[in-house]
C-alpha positions in Angstrom: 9.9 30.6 -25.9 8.8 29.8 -22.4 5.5 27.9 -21.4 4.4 31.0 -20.2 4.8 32.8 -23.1 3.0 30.6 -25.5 0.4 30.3 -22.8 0.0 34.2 -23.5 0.4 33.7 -26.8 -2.2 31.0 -27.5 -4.8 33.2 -25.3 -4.1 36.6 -27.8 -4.5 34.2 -31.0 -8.2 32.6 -29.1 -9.4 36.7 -28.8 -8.7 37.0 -32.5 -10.7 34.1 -33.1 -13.4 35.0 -30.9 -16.0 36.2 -33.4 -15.5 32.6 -35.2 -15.2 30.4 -32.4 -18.1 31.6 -30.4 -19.0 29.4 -27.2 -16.3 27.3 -28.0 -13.3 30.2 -27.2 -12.8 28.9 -24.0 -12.4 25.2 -24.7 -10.1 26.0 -27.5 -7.6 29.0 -25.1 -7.8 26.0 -22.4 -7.1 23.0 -24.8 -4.4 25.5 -26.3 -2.6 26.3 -23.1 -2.6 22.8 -22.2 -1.0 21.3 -25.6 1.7 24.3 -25.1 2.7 23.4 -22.1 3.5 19.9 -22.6 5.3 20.6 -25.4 7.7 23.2 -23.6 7.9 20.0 -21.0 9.3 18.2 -23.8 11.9 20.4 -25.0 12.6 21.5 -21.9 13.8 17.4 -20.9 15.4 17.0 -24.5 17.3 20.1 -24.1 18.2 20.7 -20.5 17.5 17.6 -18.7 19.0 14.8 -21.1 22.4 16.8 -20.8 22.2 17.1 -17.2 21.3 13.4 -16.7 24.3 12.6 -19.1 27.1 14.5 -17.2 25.4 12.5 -13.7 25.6 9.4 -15.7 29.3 10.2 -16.5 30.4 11.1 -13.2 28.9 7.8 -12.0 31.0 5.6 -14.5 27.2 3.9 -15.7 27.2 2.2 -19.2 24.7 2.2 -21.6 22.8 -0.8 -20.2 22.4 1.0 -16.9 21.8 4.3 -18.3 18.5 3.5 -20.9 16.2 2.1 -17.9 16.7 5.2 -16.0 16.3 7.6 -18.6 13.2 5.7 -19.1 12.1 6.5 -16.0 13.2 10.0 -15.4 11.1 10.6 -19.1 8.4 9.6 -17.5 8.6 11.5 -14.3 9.3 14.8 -16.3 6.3 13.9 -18.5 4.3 13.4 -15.4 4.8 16.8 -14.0 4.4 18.7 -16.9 1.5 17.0 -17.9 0.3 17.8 -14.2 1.0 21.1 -14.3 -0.3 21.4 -18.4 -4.1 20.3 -16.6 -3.5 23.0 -13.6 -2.5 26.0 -16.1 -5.5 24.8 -18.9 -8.1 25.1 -16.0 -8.7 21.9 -15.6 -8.3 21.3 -11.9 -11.7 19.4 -11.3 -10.5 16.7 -13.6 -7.1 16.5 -12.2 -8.6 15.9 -8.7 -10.6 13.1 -10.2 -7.8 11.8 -12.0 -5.6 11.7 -8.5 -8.6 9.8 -6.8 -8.7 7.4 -9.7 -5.4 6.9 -9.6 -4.5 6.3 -6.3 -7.3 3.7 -5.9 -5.8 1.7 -9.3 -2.4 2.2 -7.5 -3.6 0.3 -4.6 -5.5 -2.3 -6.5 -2.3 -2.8 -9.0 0.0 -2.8 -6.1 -2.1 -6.2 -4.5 -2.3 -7.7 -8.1 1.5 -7.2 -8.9 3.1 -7.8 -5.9 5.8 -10.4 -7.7 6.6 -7.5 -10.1 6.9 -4.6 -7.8 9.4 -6.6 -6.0 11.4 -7.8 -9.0 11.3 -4.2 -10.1 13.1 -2.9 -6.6 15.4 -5.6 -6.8 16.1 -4.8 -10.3 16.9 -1.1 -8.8 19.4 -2.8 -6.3 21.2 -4.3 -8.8 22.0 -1.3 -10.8 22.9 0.2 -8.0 24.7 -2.1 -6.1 26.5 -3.8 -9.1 26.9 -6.7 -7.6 27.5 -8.5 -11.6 27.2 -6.7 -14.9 26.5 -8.2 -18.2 29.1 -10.5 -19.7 30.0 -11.3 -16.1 29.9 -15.4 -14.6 27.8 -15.5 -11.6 26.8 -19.0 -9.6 23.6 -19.1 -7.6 22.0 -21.7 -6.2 23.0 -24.8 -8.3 23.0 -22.8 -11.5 25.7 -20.9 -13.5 26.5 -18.8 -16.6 26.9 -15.5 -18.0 25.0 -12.5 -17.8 23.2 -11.2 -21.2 20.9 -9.1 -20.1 19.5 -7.1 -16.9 16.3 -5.4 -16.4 14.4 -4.3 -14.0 12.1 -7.3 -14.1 14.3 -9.7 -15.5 18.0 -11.2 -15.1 18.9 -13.5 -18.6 21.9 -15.9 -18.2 23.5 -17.9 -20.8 24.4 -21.3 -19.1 27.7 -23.2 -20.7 25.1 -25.3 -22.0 24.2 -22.7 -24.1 20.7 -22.7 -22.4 19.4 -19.3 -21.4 18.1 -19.0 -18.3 15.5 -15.8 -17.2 15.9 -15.2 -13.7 13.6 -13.0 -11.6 15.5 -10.1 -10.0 14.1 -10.7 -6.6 15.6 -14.4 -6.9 19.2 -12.8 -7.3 18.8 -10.0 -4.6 17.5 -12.9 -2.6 20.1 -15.4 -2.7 23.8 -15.6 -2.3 25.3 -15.1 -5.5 28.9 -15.9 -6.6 30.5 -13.3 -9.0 34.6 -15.1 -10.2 35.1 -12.6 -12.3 34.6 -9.6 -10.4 38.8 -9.6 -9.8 41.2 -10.2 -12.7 42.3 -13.4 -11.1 40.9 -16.5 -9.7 42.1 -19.3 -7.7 41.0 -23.0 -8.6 40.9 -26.1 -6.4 41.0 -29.4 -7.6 41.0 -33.1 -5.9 43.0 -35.8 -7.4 42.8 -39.2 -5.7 45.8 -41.7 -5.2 46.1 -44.8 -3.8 47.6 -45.5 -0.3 50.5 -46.7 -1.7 51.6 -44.3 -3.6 54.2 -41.5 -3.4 52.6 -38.5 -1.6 55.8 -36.1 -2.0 56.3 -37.6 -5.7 52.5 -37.3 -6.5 52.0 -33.5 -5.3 55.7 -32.6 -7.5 54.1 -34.5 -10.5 50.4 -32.4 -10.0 52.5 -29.1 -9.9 55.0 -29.8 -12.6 52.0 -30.2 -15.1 50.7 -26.9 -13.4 53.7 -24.9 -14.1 53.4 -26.1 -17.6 50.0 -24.4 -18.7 50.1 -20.9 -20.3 46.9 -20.1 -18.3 48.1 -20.8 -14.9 49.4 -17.9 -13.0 53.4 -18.6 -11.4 52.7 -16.0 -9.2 51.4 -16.9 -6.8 53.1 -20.4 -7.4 50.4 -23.3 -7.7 50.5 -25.8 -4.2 49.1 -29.1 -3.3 47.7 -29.8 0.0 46.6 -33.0 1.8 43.4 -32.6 2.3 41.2 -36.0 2.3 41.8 -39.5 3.8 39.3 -41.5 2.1 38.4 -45.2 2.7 40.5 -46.0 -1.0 42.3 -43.3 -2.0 44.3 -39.8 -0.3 43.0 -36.8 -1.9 45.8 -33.9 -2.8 43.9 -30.9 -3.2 45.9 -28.6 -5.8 45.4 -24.7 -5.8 46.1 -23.0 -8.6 45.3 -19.1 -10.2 44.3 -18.1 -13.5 44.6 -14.6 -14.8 41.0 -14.9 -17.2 38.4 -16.0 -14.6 36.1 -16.7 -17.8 38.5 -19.2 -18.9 38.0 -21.4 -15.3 35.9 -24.0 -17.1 38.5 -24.6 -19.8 42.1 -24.7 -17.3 39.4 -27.3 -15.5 
């Protein structure tokens, strides 16, 4: 049944009432007309738009995590309109202007008073949409580290290797540089080891490979290296570069 219909419908059963209702025939067909149409607004979204929102969400490869906020939001924008449009068809089209003047002016006032959470809310947007990290991913930003648990709009949660958890404004994240290691499937280490002036350079970088070679979680291809990189006031610093095949495993090949 369409919203039309039970519009019709609800109007036919107010006539029938008429001799009981009285005055109040009018208030009821309105109030009537209203409730049906939000509740066609509501099956309409559970029937047709959830399905169509699902095959989008499909084609764009988004998981769960991403796709709850934004049916969230496109609930609410569906209930918005129908509920508009519920007021409109009910009659009630005085109130409706003085519900738009109302609420633009607590728009306006909201918008000054939560500036902070407006913008964590569009940089929440960018990051669903430009991925830059996704939950379970490591990420480094500005001194501080760990793994993603949770993303909001609002609200980025981080699990440091400390097991401290860390809530992070969005707008902090959009913000800043942030370093994603695992976004590839491999990742390349670089470490320092300091020897004294005397010793072996040659024999020293064979010995720093050899003991590369030998770990399960270092890659042979490419082949680990050591480079000369430091002439320090007591030691000579061989910078060896290795790559590992589980970026989340970095900490423990360190």
């Amino acid at each position: 049944m369409s919203a039309a219909d039970g519009a019709v419908g609800a109007v036919a059963v107010a006539g029938t009432l008429e001799p009981y209702l009285g005055p109040l025939t009018d208030v009821v067909v309105d109030a009537a007309i209203f409730l049906v149409v939000v509740a066609a607004t509501y099956v309409i979204y559970k029937s047709v738009i959830t399905s169509i929102l699902r095959r989008v969400f499909d084609r764009q490869g988004l998981d769960e995590h991403a796709r709850r906020p934004l049916q969230k939001i496109a609930a609410f924008l569906v209930l918005f309109a129908g509920v508009t449009v519920a007021f409109g068809a009910a009659g009630y089209q005085g109130f409706l202007r003085s519900l738009a003047t109302i609420a633009a002016a607590a728009t306006l006032a909201i918008g000054f008073a939560l500036q902070d959470v407006i913008k964590n809310f569009v940089a929440g947007v960018f990051i669903y949409t430009d991925r830059p990290f996704r939950i379970g991913d490591w990420i480094e930003w500005d001194g501080n580290s760990g793994v993603v648990e949770d993303i909001s709009f609002r609200v980025t949660r981080v699990r440091t290797f400390d097991n401290e958890l860390l809530t992070v404004p969005n707008a902090v994240l959009t913000g800043d540089v942030v370093k994603n290691p695992v976004a590839k499937k491999t990742l390349r280490l670089k470490f320092v080891f300091g020897i004294d002036y005397e010793d072996d350079v040659e024999k020293a970088s064979e010995i720093i490979v050899e003991e590369a070679e030998r770990s399960d979680d270092i890659l042979d291809d490419p082949a680990p290296s050591v480079r000369l990189t430091e002439l320090a006031d007591s030691y000579v610093g061989l910078q060896s570069r290795i790559w590992i095949e589980d970026p989340s495993r970095a900490d423990f090949v360190k």
